[in-house]
N, C-alpha and C positions, 0 to 999 in steps of 0.2 A: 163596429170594431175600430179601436182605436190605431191610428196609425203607426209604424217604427218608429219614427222620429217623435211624435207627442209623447210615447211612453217614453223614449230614450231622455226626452228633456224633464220631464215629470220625476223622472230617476235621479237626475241631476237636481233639481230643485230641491226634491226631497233631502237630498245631502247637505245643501249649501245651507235650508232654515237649521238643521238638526246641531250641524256646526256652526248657526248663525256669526257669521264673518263679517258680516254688512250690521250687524244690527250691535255687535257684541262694545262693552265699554271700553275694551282692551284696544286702543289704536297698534293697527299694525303695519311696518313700511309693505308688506308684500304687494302685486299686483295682480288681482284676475283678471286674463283676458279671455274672451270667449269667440275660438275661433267654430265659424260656419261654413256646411258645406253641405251639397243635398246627397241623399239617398240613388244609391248607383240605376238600381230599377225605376226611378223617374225618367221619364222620356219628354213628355211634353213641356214647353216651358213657363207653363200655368202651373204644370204643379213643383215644377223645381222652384220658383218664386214662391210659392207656398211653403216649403221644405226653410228658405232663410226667413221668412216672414214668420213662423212659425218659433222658429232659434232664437230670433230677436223678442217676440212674445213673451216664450218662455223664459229665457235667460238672462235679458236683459237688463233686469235691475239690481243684478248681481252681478254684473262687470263692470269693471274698469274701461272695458272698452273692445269691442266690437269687430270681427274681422269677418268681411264676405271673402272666403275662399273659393275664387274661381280658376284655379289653378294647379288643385294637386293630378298629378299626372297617374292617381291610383283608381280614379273614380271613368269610370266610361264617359265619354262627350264632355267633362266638365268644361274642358278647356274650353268647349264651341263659345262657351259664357264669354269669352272674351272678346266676340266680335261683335260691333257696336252694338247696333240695335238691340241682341235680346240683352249686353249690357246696360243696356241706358234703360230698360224695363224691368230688371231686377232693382240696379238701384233706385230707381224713384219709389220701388217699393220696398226698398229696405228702409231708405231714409227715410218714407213716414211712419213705416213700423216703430222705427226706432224714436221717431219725434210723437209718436202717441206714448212713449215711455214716458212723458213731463208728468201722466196722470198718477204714475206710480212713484211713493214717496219712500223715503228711506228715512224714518225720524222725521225731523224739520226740513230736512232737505230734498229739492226736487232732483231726481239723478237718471243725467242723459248723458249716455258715456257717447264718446267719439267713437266714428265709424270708418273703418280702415278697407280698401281693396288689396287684394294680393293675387301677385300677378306671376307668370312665369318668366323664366329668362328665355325660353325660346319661342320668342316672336319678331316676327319682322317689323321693318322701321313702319309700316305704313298700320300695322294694330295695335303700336304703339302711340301714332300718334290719334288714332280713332280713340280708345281709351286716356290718352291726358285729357283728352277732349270733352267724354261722357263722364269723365271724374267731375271738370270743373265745373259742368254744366247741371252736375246733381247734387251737389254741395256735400260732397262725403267730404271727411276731415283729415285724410292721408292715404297714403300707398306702401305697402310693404313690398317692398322690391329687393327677392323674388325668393319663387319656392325653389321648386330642383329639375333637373334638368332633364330631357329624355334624349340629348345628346352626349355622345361618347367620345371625347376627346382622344387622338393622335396619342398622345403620350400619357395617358390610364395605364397604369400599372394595373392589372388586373388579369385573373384568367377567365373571369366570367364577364367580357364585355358585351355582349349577345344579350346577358340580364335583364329581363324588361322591368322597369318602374325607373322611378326618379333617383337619380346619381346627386348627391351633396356632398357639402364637406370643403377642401382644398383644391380640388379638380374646377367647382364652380363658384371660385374665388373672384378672377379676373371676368369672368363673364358676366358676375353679379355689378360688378363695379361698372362695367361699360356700361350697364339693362340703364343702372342707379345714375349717372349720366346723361345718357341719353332722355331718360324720363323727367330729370330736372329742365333740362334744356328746351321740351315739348311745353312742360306746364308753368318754364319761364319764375321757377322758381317758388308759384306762389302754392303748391301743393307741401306739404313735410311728407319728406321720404321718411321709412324704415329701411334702414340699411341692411340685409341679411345677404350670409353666403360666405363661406370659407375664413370667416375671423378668428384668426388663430392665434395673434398678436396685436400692439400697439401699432403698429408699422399699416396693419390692413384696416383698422380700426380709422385710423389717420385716413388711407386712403378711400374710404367708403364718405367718409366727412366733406374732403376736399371734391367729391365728386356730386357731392350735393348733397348726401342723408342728412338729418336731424338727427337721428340716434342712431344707433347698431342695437342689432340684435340677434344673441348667440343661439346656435344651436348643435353641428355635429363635436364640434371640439370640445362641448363641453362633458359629452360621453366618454372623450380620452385623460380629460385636465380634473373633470369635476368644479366646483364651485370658486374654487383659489383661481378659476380660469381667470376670473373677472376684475378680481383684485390686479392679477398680477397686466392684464392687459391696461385696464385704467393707470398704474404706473409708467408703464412703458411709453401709454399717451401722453401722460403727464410732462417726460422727460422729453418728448420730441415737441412739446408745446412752448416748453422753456425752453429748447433750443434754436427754434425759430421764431421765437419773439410771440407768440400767440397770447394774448390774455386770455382768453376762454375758449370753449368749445366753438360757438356763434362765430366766432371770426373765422373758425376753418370751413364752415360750412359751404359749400359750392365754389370756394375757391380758386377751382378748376376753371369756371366759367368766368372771365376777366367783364365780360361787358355786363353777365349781369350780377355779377359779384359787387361790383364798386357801386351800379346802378341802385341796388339792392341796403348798400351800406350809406350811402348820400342819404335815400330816403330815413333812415332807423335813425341818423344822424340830427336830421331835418323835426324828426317826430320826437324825440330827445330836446332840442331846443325848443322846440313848440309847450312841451309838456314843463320845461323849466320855465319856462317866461308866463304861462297860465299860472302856475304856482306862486310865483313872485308878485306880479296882477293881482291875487286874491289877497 
């Protein structure tokens, strides 16, 4: 008998050939991402490893890119995933799952989407730096930082604070940005954050950049704003780019951190004139 998770991906496959989206001549900007996550009744962690390995099997060559979800605060024990060891054992077995995807072709093309962790914002400094750790040392290709929260802020306007599951949105704005922080600073920059949590504007968009993410990425506010979310917040970037002298996004990126922001920018500087002076050489 086959298991929940192989029918569940077998379900999804079947959709993604039916509407062939990967194969169709029509180029489309949109992006699949195919986030992962095991089965609540797995206990052991042979078979929760089995549960992404399985995700990545299945799904794989229909994303754009890959998310081991050790973090949703809805799943029994997920979170335990976050503490090294049985971290650094999942990933070595995601990332070959995912690098035995080279076999599988899309057209002419060999397609290995990137592989992302995501993590929560309620961890202490010391499973934060165990994890910048087991990221680098397994060659995943980013960190989404962070899911939601099983903490209850002081100032929740709410009547059902006692609510158990994961609280997002605006409440875990500033906590996301500290996580986002913090985790550039552990992986010295050389991991790309996903910035996620409370972006509600240009202003928090900015400030998720300056803290170190590569991008943002929306999600409660976008059930209040809808789609025009996106526009109107990329404006709002825009204007605060121009206002303080920014040429692109890249410049804002980790600007928070002075020592390894400049360190960071000497080098791209360095590799820039390197790469102009080969071209001229030829």
């Amino acid at each position: 008998m086959k298991s929940l998770i192989n029918l569940v991906a077998e379900f999804i496959c079947l959709v993604l050939e039916r509407s062939n989206l990967k194969n169709s001549p029509i180029k489309t900007s949109g992006i699949i991402g195919v986030n992962l996550g095991k089965n609540k009744w797995r206990s052991s962690l042979e078979e929760t490893i089995d549960d992404y390995t399985t995700g990545i099997n299945k799904l794989g060559r229909y994303a754009d890119y890959l998310v081991i979800n050790i973090s949703s605060p809805n799943t029994p024990g997920l979170r335990d995933m976050q503490r090294q060891e049985p971290l650094r054992m999942l990933l070595q077995n995601a990332v070959n799952a995912r690098n035995e995807l080279s076999n599988t072709t899309m057209g002419t093309e060999t397609h290995l989407p990137p592989l992302f962790v995501k993590i929560a914002p309620d961890l202490t400094n010391e499973e934060m730096s165990d994890i910048a750790e087991v990221v680098q040392q397994c060659g995943v290709d980013g960190i989404i930082v962070c899911n939601t929260t099983n903490s209850r802020p002081d100032n929740l306007v709410s009547k059902n604070k006692s609510e158990v599951g994961g609280l997002s949105g605006l409440p875990i704005k500033d906590l996301s940005t500290k996580c986002i922080r913090n985790m550039y600073q552990l992986t010295k920059g050389n991991i790309p954050i996903i910035g996620v949590g409370g972006v509600g504007s240009g202003q928090d968009a900015y400030e998720k950049l300056r803290a170190g993410a590569s991008v943002v990425q929306l999600y409660s506010m976008l059930t209040y704003e809808g789609p025009g979310l996106v526009s109107r917040i990329r404006s709002e970037l825009n204007e605060i780019m121009i206002e303080r002298g920014h040429r692109s996004v890249e410049d804002i990126i980790g600007i928070d951190h002075d020592d390894l922001y400049w360190t960071k920018l000497a080098e791209k500087r360095k590799k820039e004139r390197m790469k102009e002076h080969f071209v001229v050489d030829m």
